[in-house]
N, C-alpha and C positions, 0 to 999 in steps of 0.2 A: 518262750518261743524257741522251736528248734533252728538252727543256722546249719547250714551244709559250709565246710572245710573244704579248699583246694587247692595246691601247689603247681606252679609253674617254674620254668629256669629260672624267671626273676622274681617273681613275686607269688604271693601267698591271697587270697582272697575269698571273701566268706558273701553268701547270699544265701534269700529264706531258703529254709527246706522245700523241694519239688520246682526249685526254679530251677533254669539249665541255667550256667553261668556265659552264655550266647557273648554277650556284652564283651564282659573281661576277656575271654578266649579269643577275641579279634585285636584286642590291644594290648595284651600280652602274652598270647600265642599258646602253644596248647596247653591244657590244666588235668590234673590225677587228683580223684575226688580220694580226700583223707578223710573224710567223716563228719558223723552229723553231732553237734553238741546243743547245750542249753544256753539262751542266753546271759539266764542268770548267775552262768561261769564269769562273764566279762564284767568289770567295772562298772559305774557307772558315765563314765568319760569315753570308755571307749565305746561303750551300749551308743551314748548321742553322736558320736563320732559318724561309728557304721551307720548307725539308721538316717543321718542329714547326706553319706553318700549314697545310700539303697535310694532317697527319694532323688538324685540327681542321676546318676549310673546303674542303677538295679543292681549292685555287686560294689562292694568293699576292701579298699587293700587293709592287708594287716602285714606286722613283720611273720618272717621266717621263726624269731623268737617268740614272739605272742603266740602264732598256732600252732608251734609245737608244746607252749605250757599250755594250753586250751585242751591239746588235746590229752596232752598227758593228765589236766585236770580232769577229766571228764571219763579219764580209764579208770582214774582211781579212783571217781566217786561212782559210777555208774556201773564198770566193769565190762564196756562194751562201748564202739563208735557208731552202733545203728541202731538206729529207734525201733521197735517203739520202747522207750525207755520204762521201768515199770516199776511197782512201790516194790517189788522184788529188788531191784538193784540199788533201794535207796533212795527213791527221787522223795523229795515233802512235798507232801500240797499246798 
């Protein structure tokens, strides 16, 4: 599954791909979309973590340090933070 990345002054927050993060942007104020990654970069702790807040809040906090190794995971395996991510850059089936 893709996740869309976004930074705010305090916090950091991920939701699905092609959702606005409407939600979070009211509760913690404005967000700068840093990009779109694979779920299968995150743990599996943090995978049930986000998805038990996606079905309460529709958007997920993460730290500032989590989304910047997500994203930095996701440069260096993909080589790009925008979909459509493709078996050119690496992805497996």
């Amino acid at each position: 599954m893709l996740i869309s990345l976004y930074s705010g002054m305090a916090s950091w927050v991920v939701v699905p791909q092609r959702v606005r993060p409407t939600n979070a942007a009211a509760i913690h104020g404005p967000l700068i979309f840093e990009g779109t990654i694979h779920s299968h970069l995150l743990s599996t702790e943090v995978w049930s973590r986000i998805w038990t807040e996606w079905e309460r809040n529709s958007f997920a906090s993460v730290s500032e340090d989590l989304g910047l190794v997500l994203l930095e995971a996701c440069l260096n395996r993909y080589g790009t933070l925008t979909p459509p991510f493709t078996q050119a850059h690496g992805q497996s089936a």
